[in-house]
N, C-alpha and C positions, 0 to 999 in steps of 0.2 A: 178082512179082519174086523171085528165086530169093535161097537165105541167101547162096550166093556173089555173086551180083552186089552187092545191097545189101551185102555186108563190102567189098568194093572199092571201090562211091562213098563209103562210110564213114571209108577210110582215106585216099581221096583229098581227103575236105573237110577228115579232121584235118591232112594234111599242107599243105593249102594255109593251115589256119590258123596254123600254125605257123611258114610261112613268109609271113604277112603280117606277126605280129607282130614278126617276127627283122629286117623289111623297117622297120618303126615304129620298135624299138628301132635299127636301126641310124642313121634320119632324127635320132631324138632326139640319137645323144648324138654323130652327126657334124655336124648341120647345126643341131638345134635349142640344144647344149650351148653354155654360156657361163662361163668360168673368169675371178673377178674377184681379183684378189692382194690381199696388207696392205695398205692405206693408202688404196686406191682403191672406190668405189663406181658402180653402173651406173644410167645414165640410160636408161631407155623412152619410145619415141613409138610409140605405138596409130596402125598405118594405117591401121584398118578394115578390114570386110571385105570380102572378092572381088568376091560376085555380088549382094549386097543392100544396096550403101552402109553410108550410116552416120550418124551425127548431125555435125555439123559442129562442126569444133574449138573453142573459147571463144576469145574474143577479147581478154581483161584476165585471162586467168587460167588454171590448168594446168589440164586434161584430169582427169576425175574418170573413175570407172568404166562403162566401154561408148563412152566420148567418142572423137573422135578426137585425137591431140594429144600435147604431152608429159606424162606421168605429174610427179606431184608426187613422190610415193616413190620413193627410190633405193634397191637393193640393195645389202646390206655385203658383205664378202669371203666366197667361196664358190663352189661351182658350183651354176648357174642352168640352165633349160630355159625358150627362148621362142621361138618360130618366129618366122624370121627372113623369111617372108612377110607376117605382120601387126604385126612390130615393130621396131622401128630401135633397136638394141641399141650404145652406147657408154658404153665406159669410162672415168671422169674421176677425177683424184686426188682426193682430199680437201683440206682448206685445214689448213696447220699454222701455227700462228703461234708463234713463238720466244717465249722472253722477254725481255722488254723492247721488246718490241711490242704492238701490239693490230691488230684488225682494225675497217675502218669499212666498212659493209655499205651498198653499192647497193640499193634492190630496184627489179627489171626489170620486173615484172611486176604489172598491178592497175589499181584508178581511176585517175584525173588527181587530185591535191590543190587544194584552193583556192586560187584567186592569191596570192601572197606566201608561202606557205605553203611549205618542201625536206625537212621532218624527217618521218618516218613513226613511230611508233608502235606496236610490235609485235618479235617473236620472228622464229625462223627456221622453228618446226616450231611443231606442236602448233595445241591453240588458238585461243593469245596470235599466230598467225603473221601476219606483217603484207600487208595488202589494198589496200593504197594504192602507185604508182610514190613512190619517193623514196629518199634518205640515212635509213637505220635510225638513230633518238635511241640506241638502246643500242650498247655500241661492247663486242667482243669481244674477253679477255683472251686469254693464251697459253693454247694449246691444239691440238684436232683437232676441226674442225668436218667433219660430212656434209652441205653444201650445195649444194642444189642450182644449178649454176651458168646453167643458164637462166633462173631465175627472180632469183639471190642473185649480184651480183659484190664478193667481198674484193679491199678496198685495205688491204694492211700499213702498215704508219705507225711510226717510234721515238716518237723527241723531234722535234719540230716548234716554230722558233722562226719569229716574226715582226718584226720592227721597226715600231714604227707612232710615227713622229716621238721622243722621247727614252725610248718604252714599249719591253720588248721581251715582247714576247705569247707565251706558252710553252703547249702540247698534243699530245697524244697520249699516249707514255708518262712522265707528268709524275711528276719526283722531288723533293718540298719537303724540304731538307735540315732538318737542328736549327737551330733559331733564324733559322727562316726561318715568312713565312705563305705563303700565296697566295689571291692579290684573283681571285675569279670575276667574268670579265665574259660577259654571255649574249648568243649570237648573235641570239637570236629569243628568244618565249616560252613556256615550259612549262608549258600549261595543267594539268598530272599535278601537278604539282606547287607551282602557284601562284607560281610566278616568270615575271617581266616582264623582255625586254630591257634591259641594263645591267649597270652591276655594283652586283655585290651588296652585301651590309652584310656577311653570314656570310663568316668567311674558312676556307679550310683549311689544319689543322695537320701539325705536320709528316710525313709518308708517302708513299706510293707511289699516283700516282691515275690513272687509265684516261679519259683524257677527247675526248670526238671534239670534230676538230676546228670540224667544221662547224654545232657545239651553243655549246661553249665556250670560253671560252680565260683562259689562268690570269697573273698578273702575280707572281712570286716577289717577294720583300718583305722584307727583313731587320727585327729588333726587336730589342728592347732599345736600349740607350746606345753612339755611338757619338761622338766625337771631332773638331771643328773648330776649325784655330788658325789666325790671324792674325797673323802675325812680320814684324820688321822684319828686315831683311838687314844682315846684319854687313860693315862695310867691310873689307878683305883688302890686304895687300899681295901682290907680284909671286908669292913662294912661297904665297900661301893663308892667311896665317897673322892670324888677327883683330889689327885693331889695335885699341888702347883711348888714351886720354885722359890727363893727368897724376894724376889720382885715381882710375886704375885701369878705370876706366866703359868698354866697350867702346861705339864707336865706331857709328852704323847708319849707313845710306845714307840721302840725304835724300829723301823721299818712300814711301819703303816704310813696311810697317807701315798703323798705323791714325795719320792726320796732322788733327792741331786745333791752332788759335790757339786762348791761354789765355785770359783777360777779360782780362789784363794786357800781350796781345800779343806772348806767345812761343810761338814755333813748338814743339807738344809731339808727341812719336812716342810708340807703347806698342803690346805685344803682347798679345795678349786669345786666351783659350780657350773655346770652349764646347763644354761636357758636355750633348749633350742624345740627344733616342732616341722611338721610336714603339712605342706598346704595339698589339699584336693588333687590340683593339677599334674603334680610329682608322686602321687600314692600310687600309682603305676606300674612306674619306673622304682622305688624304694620293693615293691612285690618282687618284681623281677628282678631284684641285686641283692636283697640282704633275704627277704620272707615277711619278716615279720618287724614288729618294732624295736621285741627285746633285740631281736639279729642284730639291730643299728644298733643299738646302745650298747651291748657288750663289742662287737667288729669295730666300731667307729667313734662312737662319744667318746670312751671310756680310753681306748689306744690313743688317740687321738689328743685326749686331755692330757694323759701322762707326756708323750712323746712331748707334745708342745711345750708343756712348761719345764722339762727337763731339759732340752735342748736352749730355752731363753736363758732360765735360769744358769744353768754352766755358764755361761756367758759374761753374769754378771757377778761382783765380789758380793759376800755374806752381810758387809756395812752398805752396798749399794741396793739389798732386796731391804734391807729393813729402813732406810732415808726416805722422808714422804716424794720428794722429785723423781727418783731414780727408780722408787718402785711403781711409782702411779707409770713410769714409761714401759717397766715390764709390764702391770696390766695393760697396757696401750696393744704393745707388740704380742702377746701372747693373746686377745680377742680377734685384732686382725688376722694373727694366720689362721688359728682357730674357723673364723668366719671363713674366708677364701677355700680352707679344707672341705670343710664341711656344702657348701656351693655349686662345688665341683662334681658331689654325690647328689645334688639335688635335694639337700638338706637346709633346712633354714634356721639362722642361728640368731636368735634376741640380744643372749648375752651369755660373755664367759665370765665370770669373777673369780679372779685370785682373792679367797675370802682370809684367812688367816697365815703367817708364815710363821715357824719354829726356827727362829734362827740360836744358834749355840749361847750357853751363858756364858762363857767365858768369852764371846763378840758382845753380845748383846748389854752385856752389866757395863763397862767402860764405855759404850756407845749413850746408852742412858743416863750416864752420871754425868759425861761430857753437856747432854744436853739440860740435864737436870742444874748443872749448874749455869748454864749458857737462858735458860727459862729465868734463874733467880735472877740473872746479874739483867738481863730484860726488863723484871719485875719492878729491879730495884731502879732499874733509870727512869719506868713509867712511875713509880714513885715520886720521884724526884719533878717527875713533869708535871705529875697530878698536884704535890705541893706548892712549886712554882704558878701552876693556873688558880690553884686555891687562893695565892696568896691578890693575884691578879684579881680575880672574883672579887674579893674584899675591897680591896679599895675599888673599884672599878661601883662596887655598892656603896662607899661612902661617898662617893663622887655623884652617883647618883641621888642621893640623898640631898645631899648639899646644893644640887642645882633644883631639886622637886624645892629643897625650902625658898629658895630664890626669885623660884619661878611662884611662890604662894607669895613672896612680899610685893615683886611687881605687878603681880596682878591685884593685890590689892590698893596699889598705889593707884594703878589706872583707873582700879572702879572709883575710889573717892574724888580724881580728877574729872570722871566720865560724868557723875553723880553733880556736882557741882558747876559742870557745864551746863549739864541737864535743869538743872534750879534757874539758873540764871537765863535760861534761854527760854523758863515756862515762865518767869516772873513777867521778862520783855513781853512775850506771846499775850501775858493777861494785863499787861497796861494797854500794850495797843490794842488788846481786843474792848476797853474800856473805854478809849480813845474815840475808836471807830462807832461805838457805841452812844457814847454821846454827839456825835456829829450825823447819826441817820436818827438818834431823836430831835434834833433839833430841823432837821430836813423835814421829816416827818410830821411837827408841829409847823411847819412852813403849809404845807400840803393841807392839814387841816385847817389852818387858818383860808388859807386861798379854798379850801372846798364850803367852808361854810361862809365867806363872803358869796360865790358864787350861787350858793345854796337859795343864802337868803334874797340874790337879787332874782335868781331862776322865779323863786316864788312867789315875789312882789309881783316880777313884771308877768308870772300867768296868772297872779288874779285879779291884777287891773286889766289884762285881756278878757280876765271871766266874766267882769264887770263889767270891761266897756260890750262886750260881744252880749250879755244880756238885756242892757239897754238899748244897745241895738236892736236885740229881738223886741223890746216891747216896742219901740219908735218904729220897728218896721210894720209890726203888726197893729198899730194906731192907724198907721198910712193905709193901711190896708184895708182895715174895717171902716175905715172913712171918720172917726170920730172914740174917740175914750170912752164915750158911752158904750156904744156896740161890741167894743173889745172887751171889757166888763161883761158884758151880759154873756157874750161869747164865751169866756172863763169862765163865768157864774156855771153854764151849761156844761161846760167839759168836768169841773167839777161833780153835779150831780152823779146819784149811781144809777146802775142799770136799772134793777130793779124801784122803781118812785111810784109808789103809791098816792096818791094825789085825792083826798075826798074834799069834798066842801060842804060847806055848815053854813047855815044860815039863821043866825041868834037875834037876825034884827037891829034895828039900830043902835051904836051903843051898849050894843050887851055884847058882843064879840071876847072880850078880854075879860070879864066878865064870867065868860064859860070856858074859859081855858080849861082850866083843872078837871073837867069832866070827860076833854076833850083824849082819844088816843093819841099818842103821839106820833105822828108819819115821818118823821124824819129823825136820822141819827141825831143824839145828845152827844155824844163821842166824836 
């Protein structure tokens, strides 16, 4: 084969490969390309292949690798390449859930569960992902899930109430407010966790809880103290306006309120309060006995109140419910059982008050006038006491009086005695200080006399020492210079000054003194 022929099949096989692959790329990215946007993910289903089969799809479960089927795995946002011969390419949103929602999760796909048995156990990926058909036990918050929707179907859910006779059953996105529980009752049981259908003892406090519904479901439950009264109804005329009685009493309706015959056979009304409330711990056990709170308060408060004060009250006469001693014993006894009742239900009780009683006017007027006069004749002895300590007061003030003036005369008596001790005792002070006075002058001129005799002999006898000690000096200095003469000239010389200018003049005989006056002066005149 020739160089040119071979450069020719050479150029003819690169161009043929160049345009196979220009033929591949163009297959990819027009027929095999797949563009998936924000929010959305791609579901695959593996057809198999052409000419040599394939294994056969699972039948409880997604397609794994080389299978035929749906893929488990979903692609995120992006561009993708998959021919579109061995795959069945769709695009599905993803699941958004808002807030204040949750999602409760189907799964499609897996075993059969046990009879009796709807909750699954498991995740959406990974793992923990769950194998079994059923309702997913875990319930999914706000969010963006990538679920796969063949195998996963989301039910969005809020708040979800139910009614179940005077209960009303709250789930999904459950809000326990402040001063609120909530009583979990279980749909089935959680063996993860060792709860049994029913409700529970634990209750939850107050927040925000995610709860599916087909696990559990919640009962809101208020605590603390809350308020039941028992009132009798005020009788009214045409405009509304309470009527009352000649001794003020306002007026009830007969049979309202709480109604007992006394032991003495009067018909008695009265209105009664109770303070009672459910602590946390017991919201449980009040769920599983009455339902709800109104249930306690009509079942319980309410029977309760009446029964009690009907049964004390019988007991005592119509003049022993209206006397301050006798009735404060009925509130006594009527809180006590009241409380004990109530305790028994797991109820907590603050306080019961017997707050008003209607006892009859034909008791009540003779009971009142008894004391009304029993008040005056009181009044009138504190009267009589108030007068007596008044009168007491009074002189008990002129007595007081009479000894302030008493006590101002002897005190002034004492000061002019004090005062007059005082003179006499400063007069004494300044003679003797006078005294004293003239005896350290006279001591003192003692001292001055003796200082200046001593004065003047000190100075006699040093300056006849000055005297005799200078004659000495000049007797010794005669002795020394051998003769008065020498000592003299000696002086003469200590005298002269440093400086001695000495000229001499020669005027001749006799003219000496003569020529003074022309002469300079060499020696000081001074």
């Amino acid at each position: 084969m020739s160089l040119r022929r071979y450069q020719s099949w050479a150029g003819l096989a690169f161009s043929s490969l160049w345009i196979i692959l220009g033929l591949y790329f163009a297959f990819m990215w027009f027929f095999c390309r797949v563009y998936v946007g924000e929010g959305h993910s791609l579901q695959l289903r593996y057809k198999g292949p052409l000419l040599f089969g394939g294994v056969e799809a699972p039948a409880n479960r997604l397609a794994n690798e080389n299978e035929i089927g749906v893929r488990d795995k979903l692609r995120g946002p992006g561009r993708h390449f998959f021919n579109p011969i061995y795959w069945q390419r769709k695009i599905v949103p993803d699941t958004v859930i808002m807030p204040g929602y949750i999602g409760v999760v189907t799964c499609k796909v897996g075993d059969e569960l046990p009879p009796g048995e709807f909750l699954v156990d498991g995740d959406l990926q990974g793992e923990d992902q769950a194998r079994h058909k059923g309702i997913l036990r875990k319930v999914f918050g706000p969010g963006r899930y990538r679920a796969n929707p063949y195998m996963f179907d989301f039910k969005i859910v809020g708040l979800e109430r139910r009614q179940v006779g005077n209960q009303q059953k709250t789930s999904g996105w459950v809000e326990i407010p402040t001063g609120f529980v909530g009583v979990v009752t279980m749909q089935t049981d959680n063996d993860l966790l060792g709860l049994k259908a029913g409700i529970q003892e634990e209750v939850l406090q107050p927040g925000l809880y995610p709860v599916n519904p087909k696990e559990q479901e919640i009962d809101i439950i208020g605590v603390g103290y809350s308020e039941s009264s028992i009132l009798s109804r005020k009788q009214t005329d045409k405009a509304g306006n309470t009527l009352y009685d000649d001794q003020g009493e306002p007026l009830a309706v007969p049979g309202s309120g709480i109604n007992f015959p006394s032991n003495d056979g009067f018909d008695i009304q009265l209105d009664f309060t109770a303070i009672w409330g459910l602590m946390p711990e017991d919201a449980a056990e009040i769920v599983r006995l009455f339902g709800n709170l109104e249930a306690v308060e009509q079942k319980v408060i309410e029977p309760q109140s009446e029964s009690i004060c009907r049964n004390n009250g019988s007991k005592m006469g119509a003049i022993e419910l209206l006397i301050g001693e006798t009735r404060e014993e009925f509130q006594t006894a009527v809180s006590e059982e009241f409380r004990n009742e109530l305790s028994e239900k797991r109820i907590s009780m603050l306080y019961g008050l017997v707050r008003h009683t209607y006892i009859p006017q034909a008791v009540r007027v003779p009971i009142q006038l008894g004391y009304v006069s029993e008040e005056l004749r009181l009044t009138r002895d504190e009267e009589t006491k108030t007068a007596r300590i008044e009168a007491d007061l009074r002189e008990a003030e002129r007595r007081v009086e009479l000894e302030a003036e008493r006590v101002v005369v002897e005190t002034e008596r004492k000061r002019a005695g004090k005062m007059a001790e005082g003179e006499k005792l400063a007069k004494e002070i300044a003679a003797e200080t006078e005294r004293l006075v003239a005896t350290i002058d006279r001591q003192t001129a003692d001292l001055v006399a003796k200082k200046s005799v001593l004065i003047g002999r000190a100075t006699a006898g040093a300056k006849q020492m000055e005297e005799e000690a200078k004659a000495d000096k000049f007797r010794l200095a005669v002795q020394a210079f051998g003769s008065p003469g020498a000592f003299n000239r000696w002086e003469f010389a200590e005298q002269l000054p440093e400086a001695l200018d000495l000229k001499l003049f020669y005027a001749g005989e006799g003219t000496l003194w003569t020529d003074l006056d022309s002469i300079q002066p060499t020696l000081p005149l001074k």
